[in-house]
C-alpha positions as CSV (number, residue, x, y, z in Angstrom):
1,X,-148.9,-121.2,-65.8
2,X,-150.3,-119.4,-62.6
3,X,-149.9,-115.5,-62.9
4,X,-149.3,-115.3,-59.4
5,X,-145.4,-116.8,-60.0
6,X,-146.0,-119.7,-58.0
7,X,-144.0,-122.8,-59.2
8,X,-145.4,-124.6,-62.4
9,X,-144.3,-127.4,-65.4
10,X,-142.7,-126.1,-67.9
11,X,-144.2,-125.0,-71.4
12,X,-143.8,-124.0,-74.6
13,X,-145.4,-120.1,-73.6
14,X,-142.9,-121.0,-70.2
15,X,-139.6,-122.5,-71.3
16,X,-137.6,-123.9,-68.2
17,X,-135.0,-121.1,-68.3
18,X,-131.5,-123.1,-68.3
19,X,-127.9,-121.1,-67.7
20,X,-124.8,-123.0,-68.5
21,X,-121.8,-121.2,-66.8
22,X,-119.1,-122.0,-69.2
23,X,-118.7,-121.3,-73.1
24,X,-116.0,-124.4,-73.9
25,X,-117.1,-127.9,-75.0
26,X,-118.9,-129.1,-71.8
27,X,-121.0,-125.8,-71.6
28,X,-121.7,-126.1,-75.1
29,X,-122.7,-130.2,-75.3
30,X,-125.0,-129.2,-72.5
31,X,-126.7,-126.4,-74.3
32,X,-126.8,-128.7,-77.7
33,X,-128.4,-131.9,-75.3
34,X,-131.0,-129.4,-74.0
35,X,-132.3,-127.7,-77.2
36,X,-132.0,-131.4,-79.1
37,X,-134.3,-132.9,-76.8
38,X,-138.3,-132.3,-77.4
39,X,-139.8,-133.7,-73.6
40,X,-138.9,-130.0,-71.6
41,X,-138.8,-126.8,-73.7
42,X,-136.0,-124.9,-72.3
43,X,-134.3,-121.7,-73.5
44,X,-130.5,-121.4,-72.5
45,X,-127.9,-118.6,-71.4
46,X,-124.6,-119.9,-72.6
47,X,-122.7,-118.0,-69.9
48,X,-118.9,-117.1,-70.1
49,X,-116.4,-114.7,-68.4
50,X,-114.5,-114.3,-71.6
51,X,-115.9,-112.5,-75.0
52,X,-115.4,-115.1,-76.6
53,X,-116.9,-119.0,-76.5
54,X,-115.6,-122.1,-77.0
55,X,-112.8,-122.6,-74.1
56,X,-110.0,-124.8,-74.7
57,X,-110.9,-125.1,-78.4
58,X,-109.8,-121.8,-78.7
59,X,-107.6,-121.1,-75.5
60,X,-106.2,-124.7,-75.2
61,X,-105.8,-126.8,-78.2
62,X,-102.3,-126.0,-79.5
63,X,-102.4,-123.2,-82.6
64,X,-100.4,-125.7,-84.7
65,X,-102.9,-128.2,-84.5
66,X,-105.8,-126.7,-87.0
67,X,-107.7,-129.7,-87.6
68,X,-108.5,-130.2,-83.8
69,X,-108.6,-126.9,-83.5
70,X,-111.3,-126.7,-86.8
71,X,-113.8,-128.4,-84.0
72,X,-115.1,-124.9,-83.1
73,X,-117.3,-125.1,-86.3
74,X,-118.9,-128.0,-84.7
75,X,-119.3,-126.4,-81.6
76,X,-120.6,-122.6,-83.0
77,X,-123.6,-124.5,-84.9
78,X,-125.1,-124.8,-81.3
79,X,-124.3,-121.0,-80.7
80,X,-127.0,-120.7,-83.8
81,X,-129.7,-122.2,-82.2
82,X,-132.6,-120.2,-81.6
83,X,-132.9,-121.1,-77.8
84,X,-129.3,-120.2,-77.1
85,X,-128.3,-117.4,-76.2
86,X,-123.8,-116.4,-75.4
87,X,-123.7,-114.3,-73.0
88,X,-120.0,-113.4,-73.2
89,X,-118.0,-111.0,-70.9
90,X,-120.0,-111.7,-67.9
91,X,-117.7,-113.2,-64.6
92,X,-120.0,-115.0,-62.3
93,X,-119.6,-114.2,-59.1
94,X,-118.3,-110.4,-60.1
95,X,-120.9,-108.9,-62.5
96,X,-123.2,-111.5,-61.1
97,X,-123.2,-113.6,-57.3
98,X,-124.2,-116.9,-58.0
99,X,-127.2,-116.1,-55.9
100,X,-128.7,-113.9,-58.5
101,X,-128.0,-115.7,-61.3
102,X,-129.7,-118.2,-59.6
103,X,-132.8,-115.9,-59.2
104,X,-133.0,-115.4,-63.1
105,X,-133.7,-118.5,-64.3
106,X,-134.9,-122.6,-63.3
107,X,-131.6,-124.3,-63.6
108,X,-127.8,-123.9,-63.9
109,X,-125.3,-126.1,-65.2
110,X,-121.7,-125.2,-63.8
111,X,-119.2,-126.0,-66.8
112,X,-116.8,-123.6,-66.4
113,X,-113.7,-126.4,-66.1
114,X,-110.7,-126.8,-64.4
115,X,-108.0,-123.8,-64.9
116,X,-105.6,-124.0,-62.1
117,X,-102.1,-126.4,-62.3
118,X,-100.9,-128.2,-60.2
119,X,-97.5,-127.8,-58.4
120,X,-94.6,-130.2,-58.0
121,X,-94.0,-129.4,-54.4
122,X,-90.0,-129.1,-54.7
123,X,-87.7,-126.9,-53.5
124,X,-86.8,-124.0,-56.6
125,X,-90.2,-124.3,-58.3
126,X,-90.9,-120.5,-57.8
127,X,-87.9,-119.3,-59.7
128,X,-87.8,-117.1,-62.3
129,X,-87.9,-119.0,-65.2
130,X,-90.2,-122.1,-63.7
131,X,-93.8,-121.9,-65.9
132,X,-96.6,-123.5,-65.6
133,X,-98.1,-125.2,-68.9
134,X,-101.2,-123.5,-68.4
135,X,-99.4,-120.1,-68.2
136,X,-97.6,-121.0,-71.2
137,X,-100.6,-122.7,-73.7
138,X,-102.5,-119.3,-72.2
139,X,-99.7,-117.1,-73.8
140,X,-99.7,-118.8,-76.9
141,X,-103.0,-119.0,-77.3
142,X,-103.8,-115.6,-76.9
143,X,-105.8,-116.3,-73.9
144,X,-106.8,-112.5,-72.7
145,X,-105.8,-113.4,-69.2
146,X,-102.5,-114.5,-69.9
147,X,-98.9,-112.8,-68.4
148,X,-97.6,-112.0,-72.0
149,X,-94.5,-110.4,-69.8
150,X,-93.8,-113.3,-67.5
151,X,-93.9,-115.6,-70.4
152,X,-91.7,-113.8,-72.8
153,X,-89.1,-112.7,-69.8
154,X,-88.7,-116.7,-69.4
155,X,-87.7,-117.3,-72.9
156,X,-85.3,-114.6,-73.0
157,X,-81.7,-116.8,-74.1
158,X,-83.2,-120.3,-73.5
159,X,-81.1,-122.6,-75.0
160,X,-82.3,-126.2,-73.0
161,X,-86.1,-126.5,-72.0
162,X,-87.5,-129.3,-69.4
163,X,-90.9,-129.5,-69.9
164,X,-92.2,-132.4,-67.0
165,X,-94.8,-134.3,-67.8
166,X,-96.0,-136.6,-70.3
167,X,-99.4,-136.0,-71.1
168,X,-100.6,-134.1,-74.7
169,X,-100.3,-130.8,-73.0
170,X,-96.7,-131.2,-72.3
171,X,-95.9,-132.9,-75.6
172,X,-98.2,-129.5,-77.3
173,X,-95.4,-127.5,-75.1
174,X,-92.4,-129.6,-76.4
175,X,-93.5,-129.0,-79.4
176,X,-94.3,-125.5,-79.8
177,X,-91.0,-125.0,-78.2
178,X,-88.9,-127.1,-81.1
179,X,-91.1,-125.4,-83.9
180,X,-88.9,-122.6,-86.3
181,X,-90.8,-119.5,-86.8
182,X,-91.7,-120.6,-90.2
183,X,-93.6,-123.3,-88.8
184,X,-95.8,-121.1,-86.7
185,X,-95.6,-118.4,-89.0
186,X,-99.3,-119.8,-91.1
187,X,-100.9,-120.5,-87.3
188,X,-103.8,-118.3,-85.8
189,X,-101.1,-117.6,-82.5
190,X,-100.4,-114.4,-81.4
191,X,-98.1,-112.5,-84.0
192,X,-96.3,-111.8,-80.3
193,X,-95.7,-115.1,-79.6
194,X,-94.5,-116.4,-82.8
195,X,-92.0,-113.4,-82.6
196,X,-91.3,-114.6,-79.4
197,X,-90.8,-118.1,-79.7
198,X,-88.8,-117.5,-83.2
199,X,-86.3,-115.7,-81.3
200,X,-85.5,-117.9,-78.2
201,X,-82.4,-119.7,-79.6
202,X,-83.7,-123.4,-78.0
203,X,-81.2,-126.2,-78.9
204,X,-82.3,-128.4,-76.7
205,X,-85.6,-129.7,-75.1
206,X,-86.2,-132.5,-72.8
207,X,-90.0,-133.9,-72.0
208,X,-89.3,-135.9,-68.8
209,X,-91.4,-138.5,-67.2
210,X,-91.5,-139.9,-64.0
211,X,-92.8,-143.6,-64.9
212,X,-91.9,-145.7,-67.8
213,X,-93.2,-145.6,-71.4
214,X,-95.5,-147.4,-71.5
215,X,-97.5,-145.5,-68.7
216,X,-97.0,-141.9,-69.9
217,X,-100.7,-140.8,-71.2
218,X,-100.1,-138.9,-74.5
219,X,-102.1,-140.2,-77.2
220,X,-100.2,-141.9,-80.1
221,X,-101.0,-139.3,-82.4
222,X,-99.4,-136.5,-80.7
223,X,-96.7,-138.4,-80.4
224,X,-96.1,-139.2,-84.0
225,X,-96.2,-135.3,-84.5
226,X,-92.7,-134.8,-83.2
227,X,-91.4,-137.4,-85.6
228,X,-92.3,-134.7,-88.5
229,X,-90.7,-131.1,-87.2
230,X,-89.0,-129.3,-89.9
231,X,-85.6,-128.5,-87.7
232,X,-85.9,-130.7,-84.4
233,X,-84.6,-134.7,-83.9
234,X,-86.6,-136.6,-81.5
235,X,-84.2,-138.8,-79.5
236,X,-84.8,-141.6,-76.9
237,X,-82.8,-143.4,-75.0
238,X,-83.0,-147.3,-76.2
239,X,-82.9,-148.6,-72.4
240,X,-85.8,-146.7,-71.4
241,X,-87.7,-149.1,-73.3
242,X,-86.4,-152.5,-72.9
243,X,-89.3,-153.1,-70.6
244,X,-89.2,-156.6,-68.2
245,X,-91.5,-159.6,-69.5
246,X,-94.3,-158.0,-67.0
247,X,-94.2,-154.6,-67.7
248,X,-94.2,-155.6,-71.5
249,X,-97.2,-157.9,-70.8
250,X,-99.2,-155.1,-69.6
251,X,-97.8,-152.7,-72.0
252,X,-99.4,-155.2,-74.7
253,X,-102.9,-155.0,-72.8
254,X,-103.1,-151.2,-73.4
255,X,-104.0,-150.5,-77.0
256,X,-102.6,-146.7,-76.5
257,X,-99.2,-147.9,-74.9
258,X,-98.6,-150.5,-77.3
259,X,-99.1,-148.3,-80.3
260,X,-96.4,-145.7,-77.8
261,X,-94.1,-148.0,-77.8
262,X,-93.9,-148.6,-81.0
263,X,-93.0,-145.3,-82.1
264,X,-90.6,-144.6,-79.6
265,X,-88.7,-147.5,-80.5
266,X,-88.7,-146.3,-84.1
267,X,-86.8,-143.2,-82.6
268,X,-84.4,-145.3,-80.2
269,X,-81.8,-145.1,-83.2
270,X,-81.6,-141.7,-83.9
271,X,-78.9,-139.2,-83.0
272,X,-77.9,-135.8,-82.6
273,X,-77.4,-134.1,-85.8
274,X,-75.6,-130.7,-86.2
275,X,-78.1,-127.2,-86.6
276,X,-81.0,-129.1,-85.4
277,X,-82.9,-128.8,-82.3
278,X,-82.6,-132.0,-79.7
279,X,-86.1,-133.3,-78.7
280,X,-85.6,-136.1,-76.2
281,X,-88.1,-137.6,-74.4
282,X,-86.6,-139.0,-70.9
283,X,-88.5,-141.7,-68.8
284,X,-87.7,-143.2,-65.2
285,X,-86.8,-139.3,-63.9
286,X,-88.9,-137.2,-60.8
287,X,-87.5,-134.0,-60.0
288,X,-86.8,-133.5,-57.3
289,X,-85.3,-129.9,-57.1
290,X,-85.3,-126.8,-59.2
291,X,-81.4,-125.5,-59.2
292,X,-80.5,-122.0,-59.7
293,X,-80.6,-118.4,-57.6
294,X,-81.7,-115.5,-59.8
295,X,-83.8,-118.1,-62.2
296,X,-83.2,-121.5,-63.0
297,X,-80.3,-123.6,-64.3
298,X,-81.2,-126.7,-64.0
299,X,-83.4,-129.7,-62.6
300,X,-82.2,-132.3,-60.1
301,X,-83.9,-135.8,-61.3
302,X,-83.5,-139.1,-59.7
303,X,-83.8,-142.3,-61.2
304,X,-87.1,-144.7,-61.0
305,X,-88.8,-147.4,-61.3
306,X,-91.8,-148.9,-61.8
307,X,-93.5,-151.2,-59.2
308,X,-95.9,-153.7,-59.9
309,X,-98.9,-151.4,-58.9
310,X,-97.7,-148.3,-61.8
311,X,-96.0,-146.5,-59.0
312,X,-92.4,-144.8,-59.5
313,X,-90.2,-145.5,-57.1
314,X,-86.7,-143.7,-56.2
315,X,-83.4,-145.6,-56.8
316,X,-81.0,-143.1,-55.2
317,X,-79.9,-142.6,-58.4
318,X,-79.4,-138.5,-59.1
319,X,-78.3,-136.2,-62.1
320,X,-78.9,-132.7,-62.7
321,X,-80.1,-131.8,-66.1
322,X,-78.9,-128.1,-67.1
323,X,-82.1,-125.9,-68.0
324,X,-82.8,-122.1,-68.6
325,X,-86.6,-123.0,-68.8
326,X,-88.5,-125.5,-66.4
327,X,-92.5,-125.8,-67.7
328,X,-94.4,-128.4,-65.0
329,X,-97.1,-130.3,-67.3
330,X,-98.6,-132.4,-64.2
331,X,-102.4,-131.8,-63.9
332,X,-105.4,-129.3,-63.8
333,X,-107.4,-128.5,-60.6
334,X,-110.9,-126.9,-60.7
335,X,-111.9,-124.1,-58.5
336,X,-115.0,-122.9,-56.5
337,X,-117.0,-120.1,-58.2
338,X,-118.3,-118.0,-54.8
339,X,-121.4,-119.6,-53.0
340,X,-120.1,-123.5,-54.9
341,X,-118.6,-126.1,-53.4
342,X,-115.7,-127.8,-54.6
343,X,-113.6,-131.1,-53.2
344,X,-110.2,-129.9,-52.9
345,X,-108.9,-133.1,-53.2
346,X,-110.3,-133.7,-56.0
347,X,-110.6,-129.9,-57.2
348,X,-114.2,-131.2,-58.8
349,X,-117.7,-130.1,-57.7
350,X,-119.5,-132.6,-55.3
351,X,-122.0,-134.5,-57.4
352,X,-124.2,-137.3,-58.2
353,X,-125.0,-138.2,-62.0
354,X,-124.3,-134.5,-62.6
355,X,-126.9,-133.2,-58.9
356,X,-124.9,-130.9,-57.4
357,X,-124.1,-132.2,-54.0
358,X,-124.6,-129.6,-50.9
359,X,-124.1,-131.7,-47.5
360,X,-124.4,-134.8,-49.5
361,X,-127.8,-134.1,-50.7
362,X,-128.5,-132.7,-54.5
363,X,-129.2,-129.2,-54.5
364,X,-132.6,-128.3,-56.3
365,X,-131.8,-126.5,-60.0
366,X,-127.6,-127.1,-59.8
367,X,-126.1,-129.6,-61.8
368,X,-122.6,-129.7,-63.4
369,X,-120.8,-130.9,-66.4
370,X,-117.3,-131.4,-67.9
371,X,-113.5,-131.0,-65.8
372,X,-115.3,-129.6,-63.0
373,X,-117.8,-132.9,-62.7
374,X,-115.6,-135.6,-63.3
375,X,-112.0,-134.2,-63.2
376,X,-109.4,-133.2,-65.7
377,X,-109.2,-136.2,-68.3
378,X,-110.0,-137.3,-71.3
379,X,-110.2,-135.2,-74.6
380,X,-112.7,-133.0,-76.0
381,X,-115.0,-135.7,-77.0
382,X,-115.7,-137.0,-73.7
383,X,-117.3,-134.4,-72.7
384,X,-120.6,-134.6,-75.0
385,X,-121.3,-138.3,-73.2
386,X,-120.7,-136.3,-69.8
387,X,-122.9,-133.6,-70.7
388,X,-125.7,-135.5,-71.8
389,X,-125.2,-137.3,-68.6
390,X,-125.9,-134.3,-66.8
391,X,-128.7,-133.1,-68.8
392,X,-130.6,-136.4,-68.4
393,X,-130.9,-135.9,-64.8
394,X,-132.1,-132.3,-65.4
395,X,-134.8,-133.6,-67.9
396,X,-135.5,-136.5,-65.3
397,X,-136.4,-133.9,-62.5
398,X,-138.0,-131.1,-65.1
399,X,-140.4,-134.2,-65.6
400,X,-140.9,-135.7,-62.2
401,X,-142.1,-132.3,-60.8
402,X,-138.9,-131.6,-58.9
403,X,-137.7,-128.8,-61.2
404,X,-140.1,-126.3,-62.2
405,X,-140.9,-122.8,-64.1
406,X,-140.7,-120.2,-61.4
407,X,-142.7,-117.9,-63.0
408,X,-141.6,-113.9,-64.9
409,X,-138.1,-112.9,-64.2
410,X,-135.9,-109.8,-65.4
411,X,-133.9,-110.8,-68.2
412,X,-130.6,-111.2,-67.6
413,X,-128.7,-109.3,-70.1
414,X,-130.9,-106.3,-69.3
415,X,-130.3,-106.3,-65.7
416,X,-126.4,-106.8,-66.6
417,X,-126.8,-103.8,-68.8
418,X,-128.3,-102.0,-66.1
419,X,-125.6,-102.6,-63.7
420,X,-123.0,-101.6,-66.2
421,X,-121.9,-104.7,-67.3
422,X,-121.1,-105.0,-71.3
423,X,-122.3,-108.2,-72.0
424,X,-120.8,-110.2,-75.9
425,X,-123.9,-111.8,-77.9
426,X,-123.8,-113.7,-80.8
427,X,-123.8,-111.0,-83.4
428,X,-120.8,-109.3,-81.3
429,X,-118.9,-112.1,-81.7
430,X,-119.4,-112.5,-84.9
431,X,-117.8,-109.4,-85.2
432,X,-114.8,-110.6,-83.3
433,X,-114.5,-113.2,-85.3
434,X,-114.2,-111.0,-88.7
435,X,-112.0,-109.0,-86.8
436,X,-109.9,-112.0,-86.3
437,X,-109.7,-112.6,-90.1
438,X,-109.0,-109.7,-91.1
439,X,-105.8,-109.5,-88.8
440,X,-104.7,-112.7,-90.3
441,X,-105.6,-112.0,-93.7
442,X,-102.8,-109.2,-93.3
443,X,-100.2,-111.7,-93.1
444,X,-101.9,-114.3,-95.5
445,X,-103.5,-116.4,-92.6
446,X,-107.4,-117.4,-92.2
447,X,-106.7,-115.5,-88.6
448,X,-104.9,-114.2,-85.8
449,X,-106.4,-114.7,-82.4
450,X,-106.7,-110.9,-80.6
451,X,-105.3,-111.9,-77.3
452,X,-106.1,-108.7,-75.1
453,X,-109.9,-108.0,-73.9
454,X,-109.5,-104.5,-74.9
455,X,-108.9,-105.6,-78.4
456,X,-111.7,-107.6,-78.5
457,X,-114.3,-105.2,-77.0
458,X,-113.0,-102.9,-79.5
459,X,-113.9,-104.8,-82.3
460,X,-117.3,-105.5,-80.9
461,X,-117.7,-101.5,-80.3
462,X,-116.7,-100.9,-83.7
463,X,-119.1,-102.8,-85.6
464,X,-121.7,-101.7,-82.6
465,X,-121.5,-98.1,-84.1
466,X,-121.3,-99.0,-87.6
């Protein structure tokens, strides 16, 4: 390498310096397909604005669902490696412009997903009482940027819940919102939540689709868990799935919606039974208004159906549905960290292979991976393919001469210190995480999540000065 700084290949004395903005699954695929591969030696900045990693491992996946949840000991056996580095607690675009980031190492690959919702567009959806899911999975999470108050105001006296939408998110929502407080009592949530929740007194709570059965996108598996809640009856309405010869031979064409059906139809016969909460799940009905004046009362739904194309279309057919708590389920948009662009169709990062695009050409030493490349589908899995996808055409320009080591550069964490930041490593996590355990070990659980930032910077502190 040339001392003057001038551009040169990378080496083993001269790592191409990588940071991955964004600590969940994408960010950390990416970090694992760079330090696995042997062509480019590279050193990585795993890059988060939280303290803690692993994004909607930890901040997504429901708390009742351990085993998906137990992927994060995957996931922290990259965090190990000895050419990663977490740099929690850090906010691009706040501690850090883009620009400067930008100036401390070679290459950056954007990860950092797709956290907005999506809005119904109807008239009542800003009432009191009308969530988001992502507000409410936050909450119970223990998501430090969640509103604990305008969560727990919402529940206040709900007796019927419409959650909209029938994806795994809403049917995690459904869910959560049918379990007894026993149930959630052994989970890592929130000890406020499960307090919370325990208390609402929910009888009754609708999941509500506006296509058919066998288009809804929740994965058989989540299905199945509603089938096995210790005080809630899943009901569904027989002619909801009497599907016609065409719709059925589709239906039979899709692994996931054949499996569906089957278990819905399983449920067609059961009824309401006394003490125990309702858990219907409602096809063929858009909302089309939230009703109420100082919060909401109740949705407006028409009747639909299904063309040949997958499209709901109205009948003209309305009901109102009565409903203290409204949660819309209906999509994630990504948004543009300062100095990126972003589609807002699309709410996804112009890109080729993974190349950010900037006026349609790739933009030298940007590349992105994950919600934010390809848009918000699939499940955790999907994004290991997409990040090695992006990572391939970082290794394909570190080789063709395109990328390059830039020469010495102030570390990063020391100039964040210097500015004031308090940037979360490894070993402060760590001490997080045992501060997690104990918590939970004082009610007889592996852990309980600390949901405010305070709390975790506290525990990093303490074991800082021990």
């Amino acid at each position: 390498m040339v001392d003057d700084g001038s551009p040169a290949p990378p080496s083993a004395g001269h790592p191409l310096r990588v940071a991955v903005v964004g600590a969940g699954p994408a960010g950390i695929f990416a970090a694992d397909a760079l330090t696995r591969q042997s062509e480019v030696p590279v050193a990585v900045d795993l890059v988060d604005r939280l303290p803690t990693p692993f994004g909607l491992v930890r901040h997504g996946i429901a708390p009742d669902h351990p085993k998906m949840r137990a992927i994060r000991d995957t996931l922290h056996r990259s965090l190990d490696h000895p050419l990663v580095r977490f740099v929690g607690n850090v906010e691009v675009g706040t501690d850090i412009s883009l620009a400067e980031l930008r100036e401390h190492v070679d290459a950056v690959i954007y990860t950092y997903g797709a956290a907005l919702d999506r809005h119904l567009g109807i008239e009542g959806e800003e009432l009191p009482g009308s969530l988001a899911a992502t507000d409410v999975v936050a909450w119970y999470c223990g998501h430090p940027d969640a509103d604990r108050a305008m969560v727990e105001a919402a529940l206040v006296g709900v007796r019927s819940a419409v959650v909209i939408g029938v994806g795994n998110v809403a049917l995690d929502v459904g869910r959560i919102l049918a379990r007894t407080g026993e149930e959630l009592e052994p989970t890592d949530m929130p000890q406020h939540a499960i307090d919370a929740l325990a208390a609402a007194p929910v009888e009754e709570v609708t999941v509500l689709g506006r296509r058919g059965p066998a288009q809804a996108t929740f994965t058989t598996q989540e299905l199945r868990e509603l089938g096995e809640l210790a005080a809630a009856t899943v009901l569904v309405d027989a002619a909801d799935l009497d599907l016609d010869p065409d719709a059925e031979e589709r239906a039979a064409g899709d692994r996931n919606a054949t499996r569906n059906l089957a278990v819905l139809r399983q449920w067609a016969a059961n009824t309401p039974e006394p003490g125990r909460t309702r858990l219907r799940l409602r096809f063929y009905s858009r909302p089309v208004r939230l009703l109420g004046t100082d919060r909401v009362t109740g949705v407006e739904v028409e009747r639909t159906a299904v063309d040949g194309d997958g499209r709901a279309i109205g009948t003209g057919e309305f009901e109102v549905l009565p409903a203290d708590l409204v949660v819309r389920s209906v999509g994630y948009r990504g948004s543009a960290l300062p100095g990126l662009p972003v589609d807002e169709r699309s709410g996804t990062v112009p890109n080729e292979t993974g190349r950010v695009l900037r006026e349609g050409r790739p933009s030298p030493g940007e590349y992105v991976a994950g919600w934010i490349k390809r848009g918000p589908s699939g499940v955790v899995g999907h994004n290991k393919h997409d990040a090695r996808e992006t990572v391939a055409a970082l290794l394909a320009d570190a080789t063709d001469g395109s990328l390059r080591v830039h020469g010495e550069r102030d570390d990063l964490v020391r100039t964040l210190r210097a500015r004031g930041a308090e940037p979360v490593l490894l070993d402060d996590w760590r001490a997080i995480d045992a501060a997690e355990q104990a918590l939970g070990a004082t009610r007889g659980r592996a852990r309980t999540t600390l949901h405010e930032r305070e709390a975790l910077m506290a525990a990093v502190r303490a074991a800082t000065a021990r």
